[in-house]
C-alpha positions as a printed Julia matrix, in Angstrom:
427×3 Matrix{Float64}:
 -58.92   59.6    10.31
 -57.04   57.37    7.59
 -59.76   55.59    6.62
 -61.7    58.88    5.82
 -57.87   59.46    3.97
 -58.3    56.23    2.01
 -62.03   56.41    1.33
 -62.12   59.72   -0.49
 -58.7    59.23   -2.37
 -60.44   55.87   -3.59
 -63.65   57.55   -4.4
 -61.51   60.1    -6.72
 -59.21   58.04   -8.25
 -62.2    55.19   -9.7
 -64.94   58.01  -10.36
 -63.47   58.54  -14.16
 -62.07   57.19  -16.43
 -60.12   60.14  -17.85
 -56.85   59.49  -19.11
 -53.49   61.65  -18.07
 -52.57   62.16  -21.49
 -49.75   63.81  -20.86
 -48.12   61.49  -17.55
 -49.29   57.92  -19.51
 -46.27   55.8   -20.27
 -43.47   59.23  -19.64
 -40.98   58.28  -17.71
 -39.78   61.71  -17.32
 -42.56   62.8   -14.93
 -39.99   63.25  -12.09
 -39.92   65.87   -8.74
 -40.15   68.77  -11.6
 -43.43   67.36  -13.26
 -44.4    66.65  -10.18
 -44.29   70.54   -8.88
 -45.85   72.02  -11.72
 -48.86   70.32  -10.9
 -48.12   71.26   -7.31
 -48.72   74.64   -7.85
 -51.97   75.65   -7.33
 -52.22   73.45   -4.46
 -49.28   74.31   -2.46
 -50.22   77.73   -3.28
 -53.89   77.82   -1.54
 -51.91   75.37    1.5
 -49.53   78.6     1.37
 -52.42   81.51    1.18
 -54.32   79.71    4.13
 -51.47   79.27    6.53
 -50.39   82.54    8.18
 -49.31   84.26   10.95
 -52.74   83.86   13.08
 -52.74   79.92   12.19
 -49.49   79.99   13.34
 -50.58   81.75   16.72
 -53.38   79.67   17.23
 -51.68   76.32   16.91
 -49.19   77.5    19.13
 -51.74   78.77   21.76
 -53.05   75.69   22.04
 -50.31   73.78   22.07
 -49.11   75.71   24.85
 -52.01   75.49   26.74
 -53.23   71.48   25.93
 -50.61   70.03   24.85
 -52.01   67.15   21.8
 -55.31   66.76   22.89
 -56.21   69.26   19.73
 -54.4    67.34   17.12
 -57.89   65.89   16.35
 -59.08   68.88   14.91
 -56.13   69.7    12.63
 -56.89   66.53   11.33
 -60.56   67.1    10.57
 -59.9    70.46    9.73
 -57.45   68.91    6.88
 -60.01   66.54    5.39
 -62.71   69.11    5.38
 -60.45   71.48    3.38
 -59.53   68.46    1.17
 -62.88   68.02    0.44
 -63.93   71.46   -0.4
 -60.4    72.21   -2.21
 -61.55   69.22   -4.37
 -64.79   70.99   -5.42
 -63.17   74.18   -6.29
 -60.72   72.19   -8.16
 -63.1    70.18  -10.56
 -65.21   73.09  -10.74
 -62.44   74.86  -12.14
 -61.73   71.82  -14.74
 -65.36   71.55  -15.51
 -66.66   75.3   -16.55
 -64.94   77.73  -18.38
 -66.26   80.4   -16.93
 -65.09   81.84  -13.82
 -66.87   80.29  -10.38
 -68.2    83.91   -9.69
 -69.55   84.13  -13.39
 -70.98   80.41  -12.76
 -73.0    82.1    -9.36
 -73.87   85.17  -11.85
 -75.47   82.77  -14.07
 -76.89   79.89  -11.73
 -78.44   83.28   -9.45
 -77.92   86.7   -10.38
 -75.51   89.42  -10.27
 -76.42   90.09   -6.51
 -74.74   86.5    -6.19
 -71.48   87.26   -7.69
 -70.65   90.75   -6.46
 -71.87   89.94   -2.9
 -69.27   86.95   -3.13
 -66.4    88.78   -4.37
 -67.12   91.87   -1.8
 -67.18   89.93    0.66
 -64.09   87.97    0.37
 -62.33   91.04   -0.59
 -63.42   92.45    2.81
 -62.55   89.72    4.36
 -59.04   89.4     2.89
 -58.56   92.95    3.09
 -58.85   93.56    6.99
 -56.62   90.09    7.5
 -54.19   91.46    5.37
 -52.94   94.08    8.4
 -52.01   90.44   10.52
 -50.07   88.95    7.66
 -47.78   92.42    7.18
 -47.33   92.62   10.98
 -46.37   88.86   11.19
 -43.54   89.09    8.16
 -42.16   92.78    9.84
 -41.76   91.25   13.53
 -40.46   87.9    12.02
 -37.5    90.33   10.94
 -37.51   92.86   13.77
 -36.98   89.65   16.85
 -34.12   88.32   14.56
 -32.41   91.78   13.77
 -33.5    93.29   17.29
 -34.83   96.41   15.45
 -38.32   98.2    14.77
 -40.5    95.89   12.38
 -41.91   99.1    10.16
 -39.01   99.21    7.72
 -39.03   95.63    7.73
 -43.33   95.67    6.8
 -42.64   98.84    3.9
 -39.91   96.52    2.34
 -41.64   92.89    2.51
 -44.79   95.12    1.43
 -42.62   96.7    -1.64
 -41.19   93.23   -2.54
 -44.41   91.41   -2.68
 -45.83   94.51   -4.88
 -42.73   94.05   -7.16
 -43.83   90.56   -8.13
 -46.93   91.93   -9.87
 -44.66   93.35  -12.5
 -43.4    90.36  -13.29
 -44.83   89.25  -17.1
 -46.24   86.02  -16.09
 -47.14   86.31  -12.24
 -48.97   82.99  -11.82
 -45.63   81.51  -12.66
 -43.76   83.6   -10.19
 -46.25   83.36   -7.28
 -45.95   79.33   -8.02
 -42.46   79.55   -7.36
 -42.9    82.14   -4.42
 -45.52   80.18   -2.91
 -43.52   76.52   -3.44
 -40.38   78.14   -1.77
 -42.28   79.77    1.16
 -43.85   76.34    2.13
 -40.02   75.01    1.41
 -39.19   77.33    3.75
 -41.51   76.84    6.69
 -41.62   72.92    6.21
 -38.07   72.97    6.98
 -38.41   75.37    9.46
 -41.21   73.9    11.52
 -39.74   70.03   11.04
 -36.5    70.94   12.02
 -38.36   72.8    15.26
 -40.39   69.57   15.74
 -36.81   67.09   15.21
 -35.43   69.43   18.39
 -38.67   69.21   20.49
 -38.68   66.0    20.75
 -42.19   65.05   21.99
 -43.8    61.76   23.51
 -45.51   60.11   19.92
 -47.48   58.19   22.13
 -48.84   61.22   23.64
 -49.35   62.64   20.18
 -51.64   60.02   18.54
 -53.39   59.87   21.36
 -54.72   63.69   20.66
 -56.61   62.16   17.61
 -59.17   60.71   19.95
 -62.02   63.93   19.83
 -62.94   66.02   23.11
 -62.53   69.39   23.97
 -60.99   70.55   27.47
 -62.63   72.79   29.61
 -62.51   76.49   28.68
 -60.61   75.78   25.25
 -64.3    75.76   23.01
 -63.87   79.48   21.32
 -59.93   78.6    20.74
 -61.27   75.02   18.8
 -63.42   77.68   16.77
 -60.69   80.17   15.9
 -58.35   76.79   14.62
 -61.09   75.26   13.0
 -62.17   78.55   11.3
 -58.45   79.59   10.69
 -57.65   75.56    8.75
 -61.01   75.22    6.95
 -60.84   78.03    4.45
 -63.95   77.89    2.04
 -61.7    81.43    0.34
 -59.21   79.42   -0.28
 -61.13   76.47   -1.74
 -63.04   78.81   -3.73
 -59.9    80.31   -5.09
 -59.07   76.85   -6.42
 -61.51   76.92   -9.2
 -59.54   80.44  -10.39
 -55.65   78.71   -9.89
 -56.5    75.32  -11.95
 -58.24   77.65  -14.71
 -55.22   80.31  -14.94
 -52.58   76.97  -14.8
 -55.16   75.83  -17.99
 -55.7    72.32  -16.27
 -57.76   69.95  -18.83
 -60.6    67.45  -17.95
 -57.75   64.81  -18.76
 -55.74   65.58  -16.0
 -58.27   65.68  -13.91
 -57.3    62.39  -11.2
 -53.65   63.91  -11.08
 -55.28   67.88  -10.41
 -57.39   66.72   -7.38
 -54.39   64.08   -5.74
 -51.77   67.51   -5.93
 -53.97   69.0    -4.46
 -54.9    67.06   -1.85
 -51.06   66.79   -1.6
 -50.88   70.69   -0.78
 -53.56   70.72    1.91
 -51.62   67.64    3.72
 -48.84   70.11    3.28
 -50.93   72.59    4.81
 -52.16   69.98    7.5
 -49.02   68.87    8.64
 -47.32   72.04    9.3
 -50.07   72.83   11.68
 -49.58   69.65   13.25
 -45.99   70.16   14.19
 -46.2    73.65   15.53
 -49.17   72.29   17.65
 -46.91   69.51   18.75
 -43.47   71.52   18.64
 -45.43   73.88   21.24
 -46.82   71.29   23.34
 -43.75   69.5    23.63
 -41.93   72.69   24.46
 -44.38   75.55   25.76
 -46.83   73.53   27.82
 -44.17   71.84   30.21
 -42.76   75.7    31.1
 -46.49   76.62   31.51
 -45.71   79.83   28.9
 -48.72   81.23   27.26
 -48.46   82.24   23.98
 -49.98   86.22   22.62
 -48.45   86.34   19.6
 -46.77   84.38   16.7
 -43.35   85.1    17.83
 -43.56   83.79   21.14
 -42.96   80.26   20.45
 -39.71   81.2    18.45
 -38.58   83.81   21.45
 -39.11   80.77   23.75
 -36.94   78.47   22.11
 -34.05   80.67   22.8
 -33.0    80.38   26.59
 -33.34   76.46   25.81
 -31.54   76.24   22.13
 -30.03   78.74   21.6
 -30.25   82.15   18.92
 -30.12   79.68   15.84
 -33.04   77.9    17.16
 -34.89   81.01   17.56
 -33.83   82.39   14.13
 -34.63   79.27   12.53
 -38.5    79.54   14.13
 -38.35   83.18   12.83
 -37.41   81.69    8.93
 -40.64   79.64    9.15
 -43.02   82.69   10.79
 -41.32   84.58    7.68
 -42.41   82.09    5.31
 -45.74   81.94    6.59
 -46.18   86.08    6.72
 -44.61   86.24    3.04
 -46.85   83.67    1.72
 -50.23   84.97    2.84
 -50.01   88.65    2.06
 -49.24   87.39   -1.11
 -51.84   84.49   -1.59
 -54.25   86.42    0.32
 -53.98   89.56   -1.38
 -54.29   87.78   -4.1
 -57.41   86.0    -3.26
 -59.41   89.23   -2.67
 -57.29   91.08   -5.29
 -58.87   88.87   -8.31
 -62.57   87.6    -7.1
 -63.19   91.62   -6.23
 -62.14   92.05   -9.72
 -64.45   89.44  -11.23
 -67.26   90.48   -9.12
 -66.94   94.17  -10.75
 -66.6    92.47  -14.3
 -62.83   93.86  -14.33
 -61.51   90.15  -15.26
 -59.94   87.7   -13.67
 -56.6    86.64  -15.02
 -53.49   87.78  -12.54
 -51.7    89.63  -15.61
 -54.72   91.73  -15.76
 -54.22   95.67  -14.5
 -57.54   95.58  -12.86
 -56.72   92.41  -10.71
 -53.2    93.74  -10.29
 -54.12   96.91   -9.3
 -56.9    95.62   -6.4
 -54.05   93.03   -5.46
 -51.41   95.94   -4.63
 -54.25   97.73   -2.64
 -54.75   95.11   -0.46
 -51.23   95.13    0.35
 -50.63   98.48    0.89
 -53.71   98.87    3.46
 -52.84   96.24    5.33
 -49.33   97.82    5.62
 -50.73  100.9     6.4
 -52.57   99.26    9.22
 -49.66   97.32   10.92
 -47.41  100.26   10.59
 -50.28  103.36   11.88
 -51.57  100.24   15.08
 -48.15   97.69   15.28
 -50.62   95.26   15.13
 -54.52   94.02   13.95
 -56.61   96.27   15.54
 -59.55   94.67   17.57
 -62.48   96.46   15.72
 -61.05   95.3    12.11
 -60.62   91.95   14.01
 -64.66   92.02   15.02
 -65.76   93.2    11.37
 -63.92   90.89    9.34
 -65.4    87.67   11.5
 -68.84   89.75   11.2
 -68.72   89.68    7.5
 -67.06   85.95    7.88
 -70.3    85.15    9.97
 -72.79   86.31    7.07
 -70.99   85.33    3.86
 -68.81   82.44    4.44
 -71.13   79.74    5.23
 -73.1    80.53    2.1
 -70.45   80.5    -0.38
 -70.14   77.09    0.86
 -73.19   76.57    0.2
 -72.58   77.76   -3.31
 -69.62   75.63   -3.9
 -71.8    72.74   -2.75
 -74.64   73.13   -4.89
 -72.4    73.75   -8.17
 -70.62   71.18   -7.6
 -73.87   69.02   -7.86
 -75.21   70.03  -10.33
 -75.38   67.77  -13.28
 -75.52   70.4   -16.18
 -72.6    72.37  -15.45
 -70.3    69.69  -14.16
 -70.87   66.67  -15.79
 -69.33   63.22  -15.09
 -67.26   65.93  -12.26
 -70.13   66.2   -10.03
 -70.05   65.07   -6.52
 -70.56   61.65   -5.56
 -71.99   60.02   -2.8
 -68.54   60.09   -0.39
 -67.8    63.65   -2.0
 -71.52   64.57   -0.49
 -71.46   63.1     2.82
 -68.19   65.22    3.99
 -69.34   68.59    2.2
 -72.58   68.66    4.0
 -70.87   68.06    7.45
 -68.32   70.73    6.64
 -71.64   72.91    5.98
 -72.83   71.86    9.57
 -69.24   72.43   10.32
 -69.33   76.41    8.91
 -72.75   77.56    9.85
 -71.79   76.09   13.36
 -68.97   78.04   13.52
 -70.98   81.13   12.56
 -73.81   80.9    15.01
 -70.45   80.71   17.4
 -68.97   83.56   16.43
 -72.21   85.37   16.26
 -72.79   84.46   19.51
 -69.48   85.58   20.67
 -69.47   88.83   19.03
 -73.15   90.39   19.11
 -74.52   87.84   22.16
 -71.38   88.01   24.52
């Protein structure tokens, strides 16, 4: 896996010859420089990591132990590689990527895209609001709907803010603060066998544990969030001459994203698997690290479950928010009313759903992976092909190591659809 690491930070960093015009020679660019470029990155790591990652690391943790570290890992250089198109896309066109699918293939392109992933975000969002309410509720032993109306109402609030890409940047940077602490500190007490853990990067899959490999593979690899990229470094105004220090912060975020997957897989297998406890729900691993820690062990799980609920009805409000926006020709800048107004939606139905159902109700469950299973895989596809072609990117396009890992996370998508179509209309 660190070669792959090596091979495609290479490829990026000798591919142009652009100049950082504004790092060059400063010896100012400290930690603060170094998190404003952070932002959009850490902020897709922070949209793409929620409550049902969290579950589903845990889960199999619990029930394997490492032997599934192997596909965080590809699941992080997949999402590297995608988050890297979006990225350069964004630097390379100023139009919006749904306005570049608009022009490269008709409206039908665009506003099937942004419906889609609105969809999509929209019957998620009920998981994310649940998640941030019971992360309260466990800690403050009381019911989690006055805890969902308020984290709904705060998150709301930011949209009033004047600039809100600045505040979400800060949100988002503090949330994976949060839940990087959080989950390292969780890791630090766990205390698991590294031998045991590297040997989980060798690939196989243990009896029975296929549709769970699916669910973390879908849940890591987020071709939204990727594709929301292309909007973040185009709001943050990112120039072709930052381009080599755009692409290695954000590469930076999804390692962010990477690792914190990795440690709650290995926090759980270090902790869950030897007691044999299964895991139903995102809270679990923090409830079980109270007979054996302690109540500031379990609080401290509860901070990072928090952190991961916050961020994600935020980000992916926000995602569906802005491309349903675009597709409709409303706009796409965050300090639009349009975009702020679809955002707030978003949030208050999937409030509305957590609070009527406690929880993500299996038929909005089985049509959000429907619509996953018919438009996911071919935005993909779409990200793929723009980022090829010569005419609207440029010296940006793909190379030959950029090519070779986008088409197998294209095998890697429309295999995970024909699984999940399987599963849901074959099963």
């Amino acid at each position: 896996m660190a070669k792959f690491f090596n091979v495609v930070l290479k490829d990026i960093e000798t591919k142009n010859n652009y100049n950082l015009s504004e790092t060059k020679g400063n010896s100012n660019f400290g930690l603060k420089k170094w998190l404003t470029f952070l932002g959009p990155g850490i902020i897709t790591a922070a949209l793409v990591f929620g409550p049902g990652s969290l579950t589903i690391t845990s889960k199999l943790g619990a029930l394997y132990q490492y032997e599934l570290i192997w596909v965080i890992a590809s699941a992080t250089i997949l999402m590297m590689v995608y988050t890297s198109m979006g990225a350069r896309i964004g630097i390379a066109t100023e139009a919006s990527l749904l306005q570049t699918f608009k022009n490269k293939w008709g409206s039908w392109a665009s506003i099937g895209t942004g419906i889609g992933i609105f969809l999509v975000t929209a019957s998620f969002q009920a998981g994310n609001s649940a998640g941030a309410g019971i992360s309260f509720a466990e800690s403050f032993n009381t019911g989690a709907t006055p805890w969902i109306i308020m984290i709904t109402l705060c998150g709301i609030s930011l949209l009033f803010f004047k600039s809100f890409y600045k505040v979400l940047e800060k949100v988002m940077i503090a949330m994976v603060g949060i839940m990087l602490l959080s989950f390292l500190l969780t890791l630090i007490i766990a205390k698991p066998n590294l031998l045991d853990v590297f040997a989980g990067l060798k690939p196989g899959i243990p009896d029975g544990a296929l549709l769970l490999v699916v669910a973390l593979m879908a849940s890591s690899f987020s071709i939204a969030g990727a594709f929301y990229q292309s909007y973040l470094v185009q709001e943050k105004g990112w120039k072709k001459g930052q381009f080599k220090q755009v692409v290695k912060e954000s590469f930076t975020g999804i390692l962010v994203l990477g690792g914190i997957s990795a440690m709650i897989m290995i926090s759980s297998g270090a902790i869950l698997h030897p007691q044999g406890i299964e895991v139903k729900a995102a809270a679990d691993m923090g409830l079980a690290l109270q007979p054996l820690y302690g109540n500031w062990a379990t609080g401290l799980f509860m901070l990072g479950l928090f952190g991961a609920s916050f961020s994600s009805i935020i980000g992916n409000a926000s995602i569906g928010g802005t491309l349903f926006a675009d597709a409709l020709s409303l706009g796409k800048n965050l300090n639009s009313r349009p975009v702020r107004l679809l955002i707030s939606l978003i949030m208050v139905l999937g409030a509305a759903v957590a609070i009527i159902f406690g929880r993500l109700p299996l038929e909005l469950i089985v049509f959000a992976q429907g619509v996953t299973i018919f438009v996911v895989p071919f935005i993909g596809l779409g990200i793929f092909i723009v980022a090829n072609d010569a005419r609207i990117m440029g010296d940006l396009k793909n190379k030959m190591v950029d090519n070779i890992l986008a088409i197998i996370g294209l095998l890697v998508l429309f295999g995970l659809a024909i699984a999940n179509f399987k599963n849901i209309f074959l099963s």
